[in-house]
MIGUKOL-495998 format. One record per residue: x negated, z, y negated of N, C-alpha, C in turn; residue in three letters. Coordinates in nm, 3 decimals, decimal comma, m for minus. Each point is the difference from the previous one (the first is absolute). Example, Ala and Ser with C-alpha at 12.3 -4.5 7.8 and 13.67 -1.06 7.14 Angstrom:
<pts>
PT        nx        nz        ny       cax       caz       cay        cx        cz        cy   type
PT    m1,319     0,780     0,569     0,089     0,000    m0,119    m0,090     0,000    m0,120    ala
PT     0,035    m0,072    m0,105    m0,082     0,006    m0,119     0,077     0,073    m0,109    ser
</pts>
This chain:
<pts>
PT        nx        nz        ny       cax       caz       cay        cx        cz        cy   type
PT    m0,085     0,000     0,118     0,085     0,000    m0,118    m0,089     0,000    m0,124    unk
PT     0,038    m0,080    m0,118    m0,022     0,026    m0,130     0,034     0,113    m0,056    unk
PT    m0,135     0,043    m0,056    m0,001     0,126    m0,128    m0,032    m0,018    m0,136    unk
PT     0,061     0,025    m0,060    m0,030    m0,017    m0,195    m0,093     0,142    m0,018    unk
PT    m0,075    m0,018    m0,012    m0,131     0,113    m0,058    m0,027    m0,034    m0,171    unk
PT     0,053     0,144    m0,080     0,007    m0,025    m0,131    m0,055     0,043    m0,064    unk
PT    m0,178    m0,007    m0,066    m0,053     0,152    m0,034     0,037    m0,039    m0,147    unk
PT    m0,045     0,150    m0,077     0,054     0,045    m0,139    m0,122     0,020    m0,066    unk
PT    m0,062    m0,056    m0,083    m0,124     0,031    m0,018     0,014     0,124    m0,122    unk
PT    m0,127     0,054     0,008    m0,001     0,090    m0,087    m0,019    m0,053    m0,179    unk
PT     0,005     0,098    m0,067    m0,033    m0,028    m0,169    m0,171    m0,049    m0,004    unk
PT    m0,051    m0,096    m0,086    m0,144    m0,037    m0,007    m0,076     0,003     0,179    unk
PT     0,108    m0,127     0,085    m0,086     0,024     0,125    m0,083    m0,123    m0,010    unk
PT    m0,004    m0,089    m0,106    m0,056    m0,135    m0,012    m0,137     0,011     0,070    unk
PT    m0,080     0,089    m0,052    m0,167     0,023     0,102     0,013    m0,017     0,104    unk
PT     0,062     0,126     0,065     0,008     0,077     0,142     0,040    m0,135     0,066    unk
PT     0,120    m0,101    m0,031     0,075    m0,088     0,057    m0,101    m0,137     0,042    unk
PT    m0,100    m0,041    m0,145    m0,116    m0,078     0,063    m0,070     0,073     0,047    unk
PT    m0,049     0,113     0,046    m0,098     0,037     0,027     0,041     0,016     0,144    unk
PT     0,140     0,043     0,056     0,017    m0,037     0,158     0,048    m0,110     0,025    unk
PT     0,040    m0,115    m0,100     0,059    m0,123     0,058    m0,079    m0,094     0,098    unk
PT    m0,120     0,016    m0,001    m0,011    m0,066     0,119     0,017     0,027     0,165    unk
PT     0,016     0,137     0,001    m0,030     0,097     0,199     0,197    m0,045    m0,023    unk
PT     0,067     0,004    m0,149     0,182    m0,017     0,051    m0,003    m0,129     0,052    unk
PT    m0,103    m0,070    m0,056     0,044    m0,145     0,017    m0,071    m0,072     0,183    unk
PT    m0,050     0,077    m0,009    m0,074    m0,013     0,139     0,080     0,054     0,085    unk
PT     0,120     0,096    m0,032     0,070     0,038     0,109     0,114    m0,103     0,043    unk
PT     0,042    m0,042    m0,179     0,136    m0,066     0,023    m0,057    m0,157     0,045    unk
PT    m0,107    m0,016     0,054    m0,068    m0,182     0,036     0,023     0,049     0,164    unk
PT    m0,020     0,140     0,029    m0,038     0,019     0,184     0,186    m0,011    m0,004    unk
PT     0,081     0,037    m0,066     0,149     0,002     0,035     0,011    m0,150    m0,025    unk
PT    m0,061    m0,108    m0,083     0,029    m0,098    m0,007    m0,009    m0,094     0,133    unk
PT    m0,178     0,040     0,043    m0,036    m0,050     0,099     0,080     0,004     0,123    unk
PT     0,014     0,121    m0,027     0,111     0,064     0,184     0,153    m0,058    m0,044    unk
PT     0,043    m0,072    m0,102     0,151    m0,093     0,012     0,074     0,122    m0,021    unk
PT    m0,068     0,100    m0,069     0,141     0,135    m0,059     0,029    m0,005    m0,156    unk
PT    m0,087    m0,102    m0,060     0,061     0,020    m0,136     0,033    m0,097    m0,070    unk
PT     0,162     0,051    m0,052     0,102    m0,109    m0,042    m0,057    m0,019    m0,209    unk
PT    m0,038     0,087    m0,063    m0,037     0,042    m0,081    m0,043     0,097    m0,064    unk
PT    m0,076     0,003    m0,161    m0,079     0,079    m0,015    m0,053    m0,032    m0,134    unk
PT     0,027     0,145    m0,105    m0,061    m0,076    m0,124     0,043     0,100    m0,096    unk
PT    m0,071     0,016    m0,134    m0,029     0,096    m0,064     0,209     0,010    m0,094    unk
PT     0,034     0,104    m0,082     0,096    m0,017    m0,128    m0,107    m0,030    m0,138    unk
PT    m0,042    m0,074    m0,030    m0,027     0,028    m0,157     0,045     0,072    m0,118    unk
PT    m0,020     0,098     0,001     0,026     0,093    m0,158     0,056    m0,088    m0,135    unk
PT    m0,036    m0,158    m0,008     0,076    m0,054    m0,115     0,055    m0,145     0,078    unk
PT     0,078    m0,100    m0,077     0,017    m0,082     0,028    m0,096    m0,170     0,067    unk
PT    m0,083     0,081     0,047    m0,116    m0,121    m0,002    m0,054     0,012     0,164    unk
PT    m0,070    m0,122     0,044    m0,038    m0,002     0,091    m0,155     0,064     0,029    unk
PT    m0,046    m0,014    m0,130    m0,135     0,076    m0,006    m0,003     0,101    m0,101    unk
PT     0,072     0,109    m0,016     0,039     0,094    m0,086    m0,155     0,092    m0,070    unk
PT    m0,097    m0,020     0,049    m0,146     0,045    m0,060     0,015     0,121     0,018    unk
PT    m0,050     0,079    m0,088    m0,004     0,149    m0,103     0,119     0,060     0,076    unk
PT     0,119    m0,055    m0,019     0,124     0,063     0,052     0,023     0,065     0,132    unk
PT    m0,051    m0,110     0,078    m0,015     0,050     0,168     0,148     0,006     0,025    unk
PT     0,018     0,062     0,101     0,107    m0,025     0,159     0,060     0,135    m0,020    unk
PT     0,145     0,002    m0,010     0,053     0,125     0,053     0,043     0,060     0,140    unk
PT    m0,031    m0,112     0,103    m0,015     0,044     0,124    m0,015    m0,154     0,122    unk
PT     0,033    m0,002     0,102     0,006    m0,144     0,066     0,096     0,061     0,153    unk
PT     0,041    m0,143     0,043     0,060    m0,018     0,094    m0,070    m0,065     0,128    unk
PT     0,038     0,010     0,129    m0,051    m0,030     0,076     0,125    m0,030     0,066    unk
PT     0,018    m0,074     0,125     0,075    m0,044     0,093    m0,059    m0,020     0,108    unk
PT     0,031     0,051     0,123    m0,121    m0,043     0,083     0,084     0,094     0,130    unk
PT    m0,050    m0,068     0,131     0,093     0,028     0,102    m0,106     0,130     0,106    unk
PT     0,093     0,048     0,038    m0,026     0,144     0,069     0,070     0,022     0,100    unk
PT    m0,052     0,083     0,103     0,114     0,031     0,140     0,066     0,111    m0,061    unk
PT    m0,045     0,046    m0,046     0,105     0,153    m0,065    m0,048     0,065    m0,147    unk
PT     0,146     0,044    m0,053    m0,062     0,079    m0,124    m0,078     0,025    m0,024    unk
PT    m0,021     0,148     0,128    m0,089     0,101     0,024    m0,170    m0,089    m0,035    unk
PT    m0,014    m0,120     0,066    m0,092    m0,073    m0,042    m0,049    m0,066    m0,118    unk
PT     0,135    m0,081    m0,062    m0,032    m0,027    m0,160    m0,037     0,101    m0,091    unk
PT     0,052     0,138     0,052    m0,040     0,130    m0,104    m0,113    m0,018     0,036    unk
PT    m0,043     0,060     0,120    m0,158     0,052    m0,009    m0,080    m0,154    m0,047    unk
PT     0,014    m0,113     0,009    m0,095    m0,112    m0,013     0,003     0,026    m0,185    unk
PT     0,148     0,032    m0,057    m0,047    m0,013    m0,150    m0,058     0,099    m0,054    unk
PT     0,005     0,141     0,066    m0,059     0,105    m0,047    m0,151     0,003     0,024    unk
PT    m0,020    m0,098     0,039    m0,172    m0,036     0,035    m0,096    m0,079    m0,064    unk
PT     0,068    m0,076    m0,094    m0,006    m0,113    m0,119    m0,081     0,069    m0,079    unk
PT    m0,101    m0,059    m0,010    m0,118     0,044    m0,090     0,074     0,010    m0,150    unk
PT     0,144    m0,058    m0,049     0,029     0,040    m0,124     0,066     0,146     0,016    unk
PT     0,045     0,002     0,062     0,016     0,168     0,050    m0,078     0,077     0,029    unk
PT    m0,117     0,021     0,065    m0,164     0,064     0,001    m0,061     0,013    m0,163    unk
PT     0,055    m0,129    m0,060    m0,123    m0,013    m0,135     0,103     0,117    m0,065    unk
PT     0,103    m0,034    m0,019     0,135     0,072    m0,074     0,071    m0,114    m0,090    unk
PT    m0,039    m0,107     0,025     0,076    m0,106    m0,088     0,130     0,021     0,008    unk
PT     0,045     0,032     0,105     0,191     0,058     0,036    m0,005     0,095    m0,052    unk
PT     0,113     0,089    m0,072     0,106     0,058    m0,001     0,013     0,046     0,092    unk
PT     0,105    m0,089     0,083     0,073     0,009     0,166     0,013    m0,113    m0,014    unk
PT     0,059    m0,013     0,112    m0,011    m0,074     0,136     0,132    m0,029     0,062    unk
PT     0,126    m0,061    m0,016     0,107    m0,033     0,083     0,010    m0,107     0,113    unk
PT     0,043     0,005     0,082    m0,003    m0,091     0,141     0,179     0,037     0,044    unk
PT     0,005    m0,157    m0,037     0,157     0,019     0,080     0,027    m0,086     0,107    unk
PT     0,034    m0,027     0,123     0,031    m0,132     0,070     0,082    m0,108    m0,078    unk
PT     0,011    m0,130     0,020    m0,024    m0,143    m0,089     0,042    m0,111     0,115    unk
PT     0,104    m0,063    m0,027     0,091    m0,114     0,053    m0,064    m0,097    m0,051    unk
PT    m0,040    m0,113     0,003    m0,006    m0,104    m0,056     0,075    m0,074     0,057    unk
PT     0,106    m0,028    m0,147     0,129    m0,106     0,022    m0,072    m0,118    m0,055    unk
PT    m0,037    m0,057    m0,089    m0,041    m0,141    m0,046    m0,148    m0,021    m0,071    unk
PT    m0,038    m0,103    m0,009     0,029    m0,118     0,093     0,030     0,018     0,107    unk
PT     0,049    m0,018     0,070    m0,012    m0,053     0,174    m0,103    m0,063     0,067    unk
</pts>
């Protein structure tokens, strides 16, 4: 099953966020590799695709799991959660109705 993994980033996490984006991004390429991830990608703090200075108020993930119990512990392991770039952390199970 699909899980929506939603982190919340903290106030001024712009550092912390490059400074672990590459070990997140290395995780979400092994979910790519293994055919578990449907998507994945930052919120921008302003209207722009490259928001600078502003940074991300948190990101989404989509990505398939045998159980909750598993999408929790895999997001609570996310080097943006280690650095503290999260806030928290929500994981809910995720239907994908469309496309088809």
């Amino acid at each position: 099953m699909f899980y929506a993994i939603v982190g919340q980033d903290t106030a001024d996490s712009l550092d912390r966020r490059l400074a672990a984006r590459p070990a997140h991004v290395e995780r979400l390429h092994a979910l790519q590799q293994a055919g578990r991830l449907l998507l994945a990608g930052p919120f921008p703090a302003i209207d722009s695709n490259d928001p600078g200075a502003a940074g991300f108020t948190g990101s989404l993930i989509v990505a398939e799991f045998d159980t909750l119990a598993d999408a929790q512990a895999w997001a609570e392991a996310d080097p943006y959660v280690t650095a503290g770039v999260y806030a928290g952390v929500s994981v809910k199970p995720f239907r994908k109705t469309l496309p088809a």
